[in-house]
C-alpha positions as CSV (number, residue, x, y, z in Angstrom):
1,X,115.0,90.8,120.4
2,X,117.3,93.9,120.2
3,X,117.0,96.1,117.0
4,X,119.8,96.5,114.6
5,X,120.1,100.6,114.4
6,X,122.3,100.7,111.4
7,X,122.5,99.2,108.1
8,X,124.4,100.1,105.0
9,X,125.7,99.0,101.7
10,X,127.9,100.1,98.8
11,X,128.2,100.1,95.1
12,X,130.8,100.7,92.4
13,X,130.0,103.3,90.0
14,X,131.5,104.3,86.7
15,X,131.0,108.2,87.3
16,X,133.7,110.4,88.9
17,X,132.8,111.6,93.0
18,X,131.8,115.2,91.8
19,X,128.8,113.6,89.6
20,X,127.6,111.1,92.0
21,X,127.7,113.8,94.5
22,X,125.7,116.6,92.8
23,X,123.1,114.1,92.4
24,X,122.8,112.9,95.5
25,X,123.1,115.7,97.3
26,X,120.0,116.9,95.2
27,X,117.0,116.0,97.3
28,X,114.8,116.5,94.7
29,X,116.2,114.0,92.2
30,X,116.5,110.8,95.0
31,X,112.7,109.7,93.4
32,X,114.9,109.0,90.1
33,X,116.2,105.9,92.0
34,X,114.9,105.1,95.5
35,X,112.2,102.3,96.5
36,X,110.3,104.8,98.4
37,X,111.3,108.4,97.8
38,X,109.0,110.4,95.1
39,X,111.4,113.6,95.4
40,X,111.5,116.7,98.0
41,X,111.0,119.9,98.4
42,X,113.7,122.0,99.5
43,X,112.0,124.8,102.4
44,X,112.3,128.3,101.4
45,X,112.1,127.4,97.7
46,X,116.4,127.6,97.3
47,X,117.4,124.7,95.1
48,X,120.8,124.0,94.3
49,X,123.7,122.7,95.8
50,X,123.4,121.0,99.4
51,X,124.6,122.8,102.5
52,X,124.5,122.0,106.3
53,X,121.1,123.3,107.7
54,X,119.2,123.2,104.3
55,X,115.6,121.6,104.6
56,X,113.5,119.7,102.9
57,X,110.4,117.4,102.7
58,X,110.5,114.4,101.3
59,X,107.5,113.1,99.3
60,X,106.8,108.9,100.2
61,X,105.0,106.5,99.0
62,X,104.7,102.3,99.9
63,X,102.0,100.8,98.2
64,X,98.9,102.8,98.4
65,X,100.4,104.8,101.6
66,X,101.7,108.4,101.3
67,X,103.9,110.7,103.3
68,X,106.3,113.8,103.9
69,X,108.8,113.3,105.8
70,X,111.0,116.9,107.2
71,X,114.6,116.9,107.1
72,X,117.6,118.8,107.7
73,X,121.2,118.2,105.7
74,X,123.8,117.8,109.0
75,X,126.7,116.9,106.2
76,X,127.3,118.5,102.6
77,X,131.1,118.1,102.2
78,X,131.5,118.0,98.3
79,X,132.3,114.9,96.6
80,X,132.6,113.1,100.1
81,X,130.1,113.3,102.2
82,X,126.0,113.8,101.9
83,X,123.9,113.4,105.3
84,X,120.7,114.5,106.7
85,X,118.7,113.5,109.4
86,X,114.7,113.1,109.2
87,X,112.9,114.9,112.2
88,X,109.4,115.2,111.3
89,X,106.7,113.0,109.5
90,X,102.8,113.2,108.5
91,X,101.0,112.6,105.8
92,X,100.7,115.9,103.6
93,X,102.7,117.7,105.9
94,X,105.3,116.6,108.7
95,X,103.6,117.4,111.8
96,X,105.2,114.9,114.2
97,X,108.4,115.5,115.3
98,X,110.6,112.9,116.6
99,X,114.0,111.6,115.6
100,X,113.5,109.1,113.4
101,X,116.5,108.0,110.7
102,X,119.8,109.1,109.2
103,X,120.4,108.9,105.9
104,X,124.3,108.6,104.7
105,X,126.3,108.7,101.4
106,X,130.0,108.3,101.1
107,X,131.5,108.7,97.8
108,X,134.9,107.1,97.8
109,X,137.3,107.2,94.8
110,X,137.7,104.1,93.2
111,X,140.1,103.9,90.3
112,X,137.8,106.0,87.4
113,X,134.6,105.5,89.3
114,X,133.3,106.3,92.5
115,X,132.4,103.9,95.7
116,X,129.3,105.3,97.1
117,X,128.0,104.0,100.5
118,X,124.9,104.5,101.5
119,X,123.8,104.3,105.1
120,X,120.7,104.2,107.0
121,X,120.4,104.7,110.7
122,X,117.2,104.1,113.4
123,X,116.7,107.6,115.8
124,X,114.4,106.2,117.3
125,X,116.4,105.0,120.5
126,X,113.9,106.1,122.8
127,X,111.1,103.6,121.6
128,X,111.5,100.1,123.8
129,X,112.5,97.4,121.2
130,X,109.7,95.6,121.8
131,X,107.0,98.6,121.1
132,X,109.1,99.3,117.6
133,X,109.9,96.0,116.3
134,X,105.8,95.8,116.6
135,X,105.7,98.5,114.7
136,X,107.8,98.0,111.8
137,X,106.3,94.5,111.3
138,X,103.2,96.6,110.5
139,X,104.6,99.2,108.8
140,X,106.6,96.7,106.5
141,X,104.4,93.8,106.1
142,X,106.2,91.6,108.3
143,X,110.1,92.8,108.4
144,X,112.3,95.2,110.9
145,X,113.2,98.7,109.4
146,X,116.5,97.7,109.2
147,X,116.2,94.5,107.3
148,X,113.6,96.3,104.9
149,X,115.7,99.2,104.6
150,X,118.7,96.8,103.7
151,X,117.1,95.8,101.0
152,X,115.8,99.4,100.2
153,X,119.4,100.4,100.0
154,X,120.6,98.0,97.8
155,X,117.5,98.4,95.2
156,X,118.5,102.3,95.8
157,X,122.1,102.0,95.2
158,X,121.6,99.1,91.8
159,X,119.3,102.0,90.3
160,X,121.2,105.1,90.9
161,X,124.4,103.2,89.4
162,X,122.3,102.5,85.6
163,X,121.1,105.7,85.6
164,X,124.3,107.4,86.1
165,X,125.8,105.0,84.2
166,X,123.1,105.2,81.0
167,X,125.1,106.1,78.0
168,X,124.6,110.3,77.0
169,X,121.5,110.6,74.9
170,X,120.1,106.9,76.0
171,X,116.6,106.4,77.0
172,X,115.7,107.0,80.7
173,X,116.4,104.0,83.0
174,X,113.4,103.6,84.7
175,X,113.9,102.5,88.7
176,X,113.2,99.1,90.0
177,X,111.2,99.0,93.0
């Protein structure tokens, strides 16, 4: 069967495009409302705002597994455009280089909010469908990475909306899984 490569899905937000940007764009803070993501590190220690080149590892977890991923920001166009590409993966460290995914976010105007897309692509085009749709019914109990990362998305994109959303001096929304 061939593999879907890309998935993607989008969600109104009641924050202007220079918020949802600066917090998306902030590798560190993606634990605060992904499935997966516990956070990053950026490399070389320089936080701050995103620009093309800038990497970081991202810190994993599914169920009792654990992993960094290494990636590299190809996009940083403010209020528009986040992108980076993930290149390298192990467990405490990324060791293995490869392509692997994309990760997109489009933040789109939308009367006083923003429309923020998020998009997930496969790199792994080398890998014989066969050989990889094996593997991700492994590595996802039973699903292809891009209907698990469907579903990833939208569990991303419903928690980053209430906690952008959570009124000034509310509690902390606490992310679904």
């Amino acid at each position: 069967m061939p593999r879907t490569f890309s998935v993607s899905d989008s969600v109104l937000v009641d924050a202007g495009p220079s918020t949802v940007y600066q917090r998306v764009s902030d590798p560190a803070l993606m634990g605060g409302w992904s499935p997966e993501n516990l956070g990053a590190t950026v490399r070389g220690g320089a936080g701050g705002s995103a620009y093309v080149g800038m990497v970081f590892d991202g810190h994993n977890k599914r169920g009792p597994f654990r992993w960094t991923t290494r990636c590299t920001v190809t996009a940083a166009e403010q209020d528009r455009l986040f992108r980076f590409r993930v290149h390298a993966i192990g467990l405490r460290r990324p060791r293995l280089p490869g392509p692997i995914a994309t990760w997109e976010y489009r933040f789109e105007p939308a009367g006083e909010g923003t429309r923020v897309t998020e998009t997930w692509t496969d790199d792994r085009r080398t890998w014989p469908d066969a050989v990889a749709n094996a593997f991700d019914r492994v590595a996802t109990r039973g699903h292809t990475f891009a209907d698990f990362q469907q579903r990833n998305i939208r569990t991303t994109l419903r928690n980053l909306k209430a906690v952008l959303e959570a009124a000034p001096g509310a509690a902390p929304v606490t992310p679904s899984p």
